[in-house]
C-alpha positions as CSV (number, residue, x, y, z in Angstrom):
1,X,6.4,3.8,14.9
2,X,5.7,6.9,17.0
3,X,3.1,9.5,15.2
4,X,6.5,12.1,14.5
5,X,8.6,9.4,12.7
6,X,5.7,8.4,11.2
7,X,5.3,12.1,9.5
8,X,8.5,12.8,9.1
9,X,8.7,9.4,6.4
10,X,5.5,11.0,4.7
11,X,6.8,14.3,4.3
12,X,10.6,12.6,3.1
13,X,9.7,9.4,1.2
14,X,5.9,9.6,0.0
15,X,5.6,13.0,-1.9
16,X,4.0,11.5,-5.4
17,X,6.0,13.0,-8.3
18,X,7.0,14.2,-11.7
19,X,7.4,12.2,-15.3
20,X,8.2,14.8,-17.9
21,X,10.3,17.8,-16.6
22,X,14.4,18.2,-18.5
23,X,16.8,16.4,-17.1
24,X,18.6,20.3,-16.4
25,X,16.4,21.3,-13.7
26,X,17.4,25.2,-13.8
27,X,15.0,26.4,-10.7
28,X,17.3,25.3,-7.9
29,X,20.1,22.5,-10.0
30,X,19.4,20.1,-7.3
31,X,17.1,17.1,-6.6
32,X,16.9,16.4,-3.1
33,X,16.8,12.4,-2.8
34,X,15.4,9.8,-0.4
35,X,14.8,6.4,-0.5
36,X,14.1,2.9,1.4
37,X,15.2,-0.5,1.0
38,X,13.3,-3.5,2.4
39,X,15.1,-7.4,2.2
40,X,12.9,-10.3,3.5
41,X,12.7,-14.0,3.5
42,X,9.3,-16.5,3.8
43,X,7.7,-19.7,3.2
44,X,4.6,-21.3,3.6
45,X,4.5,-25.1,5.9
46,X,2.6,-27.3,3.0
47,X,3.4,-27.9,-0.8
48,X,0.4,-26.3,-3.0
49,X,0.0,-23.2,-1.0
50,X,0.9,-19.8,-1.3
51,X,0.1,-16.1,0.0
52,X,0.1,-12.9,-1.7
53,X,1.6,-10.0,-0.2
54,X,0.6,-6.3,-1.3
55,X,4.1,-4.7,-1.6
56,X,5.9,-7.2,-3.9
57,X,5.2,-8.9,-7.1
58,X,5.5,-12.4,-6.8
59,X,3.7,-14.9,-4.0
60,X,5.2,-17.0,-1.0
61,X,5.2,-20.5,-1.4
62,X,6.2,-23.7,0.2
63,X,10.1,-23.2,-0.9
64,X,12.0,-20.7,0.8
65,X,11.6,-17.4,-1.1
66,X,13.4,-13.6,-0.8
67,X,11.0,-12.5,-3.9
68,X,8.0,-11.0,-2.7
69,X,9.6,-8.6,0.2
70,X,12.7,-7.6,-1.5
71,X,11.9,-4.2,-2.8
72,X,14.0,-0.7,-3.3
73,X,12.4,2.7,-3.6
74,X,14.6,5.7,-5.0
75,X,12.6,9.3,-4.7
76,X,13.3,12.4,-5.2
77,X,12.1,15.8,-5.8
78,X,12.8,18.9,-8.2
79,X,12.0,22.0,-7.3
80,X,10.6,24.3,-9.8
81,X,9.7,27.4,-8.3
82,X,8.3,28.8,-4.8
83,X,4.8,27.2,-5.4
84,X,5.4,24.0,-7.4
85,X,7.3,21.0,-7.6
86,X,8.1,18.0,-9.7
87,X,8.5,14.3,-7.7
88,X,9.4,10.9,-8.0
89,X,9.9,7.7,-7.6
90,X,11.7,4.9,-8.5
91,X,10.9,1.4,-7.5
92,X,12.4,-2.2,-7.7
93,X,11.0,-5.6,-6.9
94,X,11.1,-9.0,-8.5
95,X,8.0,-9.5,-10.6
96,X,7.1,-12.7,-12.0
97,X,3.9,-11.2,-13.8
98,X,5.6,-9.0,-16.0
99,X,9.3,-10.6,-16.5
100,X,10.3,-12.2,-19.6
101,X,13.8,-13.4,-17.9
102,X,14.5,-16.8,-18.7
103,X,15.1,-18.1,-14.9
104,X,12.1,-19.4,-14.0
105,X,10.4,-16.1,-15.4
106,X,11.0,-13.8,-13.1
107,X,13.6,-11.0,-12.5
108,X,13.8,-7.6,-10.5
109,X,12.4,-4.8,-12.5
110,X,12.7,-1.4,-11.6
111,X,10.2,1.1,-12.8
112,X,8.8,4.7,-12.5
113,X,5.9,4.1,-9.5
114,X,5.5,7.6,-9.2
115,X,5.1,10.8,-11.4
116,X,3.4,13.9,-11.0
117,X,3.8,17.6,-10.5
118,X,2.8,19.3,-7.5
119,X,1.0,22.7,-7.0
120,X,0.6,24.4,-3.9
121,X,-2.2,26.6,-4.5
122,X,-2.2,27.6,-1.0
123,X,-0.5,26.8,2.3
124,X,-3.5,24.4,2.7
125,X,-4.8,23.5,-1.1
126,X,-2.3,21.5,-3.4
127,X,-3.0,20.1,-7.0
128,X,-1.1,17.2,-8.6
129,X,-1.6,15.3,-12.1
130,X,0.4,12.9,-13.6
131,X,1.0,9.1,-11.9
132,X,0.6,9.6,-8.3
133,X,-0.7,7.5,-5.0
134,X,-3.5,6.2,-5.1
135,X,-5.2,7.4,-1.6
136,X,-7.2,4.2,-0.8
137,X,-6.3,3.0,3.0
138,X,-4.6,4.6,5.7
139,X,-0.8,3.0,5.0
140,X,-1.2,4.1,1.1
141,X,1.0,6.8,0.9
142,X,3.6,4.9,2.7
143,X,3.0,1.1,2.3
144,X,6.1,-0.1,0.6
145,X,8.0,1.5,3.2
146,X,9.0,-1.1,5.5
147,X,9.9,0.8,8.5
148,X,6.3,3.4,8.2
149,X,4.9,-0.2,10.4
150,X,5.5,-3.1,12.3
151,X,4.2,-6.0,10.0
152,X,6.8,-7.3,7.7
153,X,4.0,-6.0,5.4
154,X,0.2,-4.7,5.6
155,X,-2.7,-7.7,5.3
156,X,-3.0,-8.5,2.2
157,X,-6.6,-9.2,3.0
158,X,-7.5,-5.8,2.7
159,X,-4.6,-3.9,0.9
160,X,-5.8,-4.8,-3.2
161,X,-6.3,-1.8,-4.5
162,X,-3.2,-0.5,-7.2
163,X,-0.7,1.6,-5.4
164,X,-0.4,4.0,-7.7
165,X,-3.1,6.0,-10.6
166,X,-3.0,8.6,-13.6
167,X,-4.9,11.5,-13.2
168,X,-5.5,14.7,-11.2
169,X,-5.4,15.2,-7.8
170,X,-6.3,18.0,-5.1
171,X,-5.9,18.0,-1.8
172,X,-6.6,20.5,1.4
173,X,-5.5,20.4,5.1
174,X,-6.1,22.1,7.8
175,X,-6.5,22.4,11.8
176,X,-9.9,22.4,13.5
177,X,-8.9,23.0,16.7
178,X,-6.7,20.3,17.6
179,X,-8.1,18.5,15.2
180,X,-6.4,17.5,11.4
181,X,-8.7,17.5,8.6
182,X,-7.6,16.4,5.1
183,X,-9.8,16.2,2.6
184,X,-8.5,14.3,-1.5
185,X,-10.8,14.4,-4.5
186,X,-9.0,12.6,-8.3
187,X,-10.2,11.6,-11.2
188,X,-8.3,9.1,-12.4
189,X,-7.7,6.1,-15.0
190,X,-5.3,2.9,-14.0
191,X,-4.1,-0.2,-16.6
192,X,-2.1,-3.2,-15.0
193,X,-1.9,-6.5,-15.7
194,X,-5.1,-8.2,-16.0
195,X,-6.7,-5.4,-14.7
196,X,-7.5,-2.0,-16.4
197,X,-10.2,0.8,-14.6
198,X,-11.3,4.2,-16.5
199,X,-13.6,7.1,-15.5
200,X,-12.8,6.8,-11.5
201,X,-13.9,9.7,-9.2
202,X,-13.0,9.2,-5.6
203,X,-12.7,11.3,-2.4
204,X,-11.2,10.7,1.1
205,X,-11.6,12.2,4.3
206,X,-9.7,12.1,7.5
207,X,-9.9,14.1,10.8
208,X,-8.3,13.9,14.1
209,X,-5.0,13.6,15.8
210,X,-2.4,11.1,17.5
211,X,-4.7,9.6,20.1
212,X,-7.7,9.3,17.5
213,X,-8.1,9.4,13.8
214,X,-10.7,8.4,11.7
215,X,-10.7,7.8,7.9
216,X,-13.1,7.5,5.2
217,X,-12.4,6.8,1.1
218,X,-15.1,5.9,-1.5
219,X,-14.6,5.9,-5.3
220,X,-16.7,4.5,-8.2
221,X,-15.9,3.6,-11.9
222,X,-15.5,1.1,-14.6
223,X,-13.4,-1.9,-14.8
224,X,-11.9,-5.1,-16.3
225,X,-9.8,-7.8,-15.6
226,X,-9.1,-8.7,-19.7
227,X,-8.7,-6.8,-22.7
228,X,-11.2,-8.5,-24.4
229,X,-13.6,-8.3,-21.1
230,X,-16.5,-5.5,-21.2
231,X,-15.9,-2.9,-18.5
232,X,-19.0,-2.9,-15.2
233,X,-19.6,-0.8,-12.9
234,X,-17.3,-1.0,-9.6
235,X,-17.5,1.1,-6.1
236,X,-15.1,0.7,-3.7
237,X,-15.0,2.1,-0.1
238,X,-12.8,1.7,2.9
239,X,-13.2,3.3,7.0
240,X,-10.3,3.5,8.8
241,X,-9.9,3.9,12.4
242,X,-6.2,4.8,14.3
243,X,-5.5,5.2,17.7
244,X,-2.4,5.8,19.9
245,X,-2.3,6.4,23.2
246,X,1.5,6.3,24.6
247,X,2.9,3.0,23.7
248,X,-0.4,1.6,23.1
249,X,-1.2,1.7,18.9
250,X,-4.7,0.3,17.6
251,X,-5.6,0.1,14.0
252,X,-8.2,-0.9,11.9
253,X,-9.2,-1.2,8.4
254,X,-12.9,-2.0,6.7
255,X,-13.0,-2.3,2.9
256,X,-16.0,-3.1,0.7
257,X,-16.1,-3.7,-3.2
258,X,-19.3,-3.9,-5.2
259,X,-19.0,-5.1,-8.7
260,X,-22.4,-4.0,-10.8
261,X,-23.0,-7.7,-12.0
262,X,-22.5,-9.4,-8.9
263,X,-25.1,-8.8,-6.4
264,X,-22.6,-9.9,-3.6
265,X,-20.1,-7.1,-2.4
266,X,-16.6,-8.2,-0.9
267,X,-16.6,-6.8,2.5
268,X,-12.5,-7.0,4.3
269,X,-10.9,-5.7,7.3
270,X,-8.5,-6.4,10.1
271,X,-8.0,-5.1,13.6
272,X,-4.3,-4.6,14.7
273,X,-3.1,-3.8,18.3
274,X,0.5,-3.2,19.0
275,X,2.9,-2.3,22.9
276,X,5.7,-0.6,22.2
277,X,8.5,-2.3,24.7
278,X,11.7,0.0,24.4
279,X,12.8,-0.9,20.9
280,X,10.7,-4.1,20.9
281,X,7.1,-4.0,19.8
282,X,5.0,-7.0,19.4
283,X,2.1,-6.7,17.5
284,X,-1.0,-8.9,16.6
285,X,-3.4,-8.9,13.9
286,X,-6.4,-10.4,12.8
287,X,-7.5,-10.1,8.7
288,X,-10.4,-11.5,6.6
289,X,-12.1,-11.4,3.7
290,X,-15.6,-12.4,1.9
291,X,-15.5,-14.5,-0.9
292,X,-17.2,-12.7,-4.1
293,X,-17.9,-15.3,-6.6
294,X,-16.9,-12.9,-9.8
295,X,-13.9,-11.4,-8.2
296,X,-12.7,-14.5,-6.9
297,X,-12.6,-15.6,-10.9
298,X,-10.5,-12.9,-11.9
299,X,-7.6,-12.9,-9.9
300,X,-7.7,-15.7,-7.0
301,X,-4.9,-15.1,-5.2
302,X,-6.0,-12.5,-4.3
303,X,-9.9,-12.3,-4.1
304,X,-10.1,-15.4,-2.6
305,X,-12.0,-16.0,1.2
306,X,-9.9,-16.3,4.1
307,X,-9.3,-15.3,7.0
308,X,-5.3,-14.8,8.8
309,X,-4.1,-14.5,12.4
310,X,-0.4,-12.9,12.6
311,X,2.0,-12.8,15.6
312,X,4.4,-10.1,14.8
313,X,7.4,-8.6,16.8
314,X,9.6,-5.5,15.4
315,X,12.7,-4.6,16.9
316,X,13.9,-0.9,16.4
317,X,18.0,-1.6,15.3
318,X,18.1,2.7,14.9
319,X,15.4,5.1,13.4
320,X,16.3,4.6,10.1
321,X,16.3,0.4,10.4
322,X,14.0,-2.1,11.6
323,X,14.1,-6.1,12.4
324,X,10.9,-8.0,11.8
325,X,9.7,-11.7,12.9
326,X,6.5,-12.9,12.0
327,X,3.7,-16.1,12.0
328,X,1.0,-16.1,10.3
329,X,-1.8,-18.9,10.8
330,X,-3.8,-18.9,7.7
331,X,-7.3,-20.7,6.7
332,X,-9.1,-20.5,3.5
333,X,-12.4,-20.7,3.0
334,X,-12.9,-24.6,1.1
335,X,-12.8,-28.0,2.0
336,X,-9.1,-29.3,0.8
337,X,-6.3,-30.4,2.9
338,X,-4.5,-27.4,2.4
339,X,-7.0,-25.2,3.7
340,X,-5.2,-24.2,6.7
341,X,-1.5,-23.3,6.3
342,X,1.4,-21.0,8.0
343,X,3.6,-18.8,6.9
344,X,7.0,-17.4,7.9
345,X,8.9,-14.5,7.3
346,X,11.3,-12.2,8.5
347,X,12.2,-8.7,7.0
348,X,15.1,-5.7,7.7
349,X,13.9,-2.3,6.3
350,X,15.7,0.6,6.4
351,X,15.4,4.3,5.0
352,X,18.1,6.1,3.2
């Protein structure tokens, strides 16, 4: 997706918004809506294998599965006055971690991702608290938004941090030059399942424009994967590198987590290159991660060691819709006949 397209799905579909304002919204009596809606299908080649993907809830295994890319996202915003702003969103996906439906345990749940109020100090300075985005890698803001890329979704390799936080937020942009620089400070606190972080502080940085962009995000706090685990020490931080250069798009991501009481940090990235061919665009992509021997406990699926090649093409059906193919060759880091595995999947996303 072209740099304009790109922005113009930030500024319609990925404003973070509001959780407590009246239903009677007297500043303007409208909301102004948006939304997406992503359907896709997978499966992995062997029995006792399965992949995680970051924007659904549930994990691809050897049966044919529409669970983990199947995902709806209703936004909207409510304007209060000239300077501030309540937002949105609305999000549905099947989640087997959190369903208590009697088939097979799982069920599509919809929820309030997003929450926050927004105010615009200045033309350049904005403040948000509530439940908003949690500004970790370069796709964050937009990640569940299907058509924002051309994988059917972002390597799961790197993309592990929660979407979404509760806290405060500010943020500044503005133009050296040519140049874009954005600057986000929070403070924030995040509980999920099996997972719960307090006292974070993070910052991110990004300057440049279309034909290059670099990225930079460190935060630092305390967390736990049980509630009757003691909280350690955690920093996280994450480089991000963006290129595009006519029909020519490079990306990369570098992540590193350090846990306090393991001396080994988790270092993960990928490096994507993608030709745009009229309304075809193939697009290749190599991921990996580092084993970390405490993390890896916790939550396997998705801390585990591997590494992923993935053959992609996207075909553009209109600028609200796109068509996704894509192989992934897949080898984790052990010994067992499964080690090495594929997976399949196709996806459609559109943006309403």
């Amino acid at each position: 997706m072209d740099k304009r397209n790109l922005k113009r799905l930030v500024t319609l579909l990925s404003v973070p918004l509001v959780c407590s304002l009246p239903i009677n919204v007297t500043a303007s009596d409208k909301i102004i809506w948006g939304g997406y809606f992503s359907a896709g299908v997978g499966k992995t080649n062997k029995e006792d294998t399965s992949y995680n993907t970051p924007v659904g809830g549930t994990d691809f295994d050897d049966s044919v599965s529409f669970e983990p890319l199947t995902r709806i996202g209703l936004q909207g915003i409510i304007p209060i006055d000239d300077n501030m702003r309540g937002t949105f969103q609305i999000t549905g996906r099947n989640d087997s971690v959190t369903s208590t439906s009697s088939t097979n345990g799982k069920k599509f749940n919809a929820e309030f991702e997003w929450a926050n109020i927004t105010y615009d100090v200045s033309d350049e300075l904005s403040l948000q608290a509530g439940k908003f985005v949690l500004p970790v890698y370069y796709y964050s803001d937009f990640y569940n938004v299907g058509l924002a890329y051309d994988w059917v979704a972002p390597p799961a390799e790197v993309y592990v941090a929660p979407s979404a936080t509760e806290g405060v937020l500010a943020r500044y942009s503005t133009y050296v030059g040519d140049y874009e620089l954005t600057a986000q400070a929070w403070s924030s606190a995040y509980t999920g399942v099996g997972i719960q972080e307090r006292d974070v502080l993070g910052m991110a940085l990004s300057f440049g424009k279309e034909e290059l962009l670099f990225r930079f995000m460190t935060l630092e706090g305390e967390l736990k994967f049980n509630a009757a685990g003691d909280y350690t020490d955690f920093q996280y931080t994450a480089f991000a590198l963006v290129s595009e250069i006519g029909n020519f798009r490079f990306v990369s991501e570098l992540a590193t987590a350090d846990v306090d009481n393991n001396t080994d940090a988790r270092d993960s990235w990928y490096a994507s290159v993608a030709y745009r061919l009229g309304k075809f665009t193939p697009v290749l992509t190599y991921s990996t991660n580092e084993d970390n021997p405490f993390l890896s406990s916790q939550s396997p699926s998705y801390f585990y060691a591997k590494e992923a090649y993935t053959y992609g093409l996207s075909y553009e059906l209109s600028i609200q819709s796109k068509l996704k193919l894509e192989y992934k060759d897949i080898k984790m880091d052990d010994e067992s006949e499964n080690a090495s595995h594929n997976l399949i999947s196709a996806s459609i996303d559109t943006v309403f």
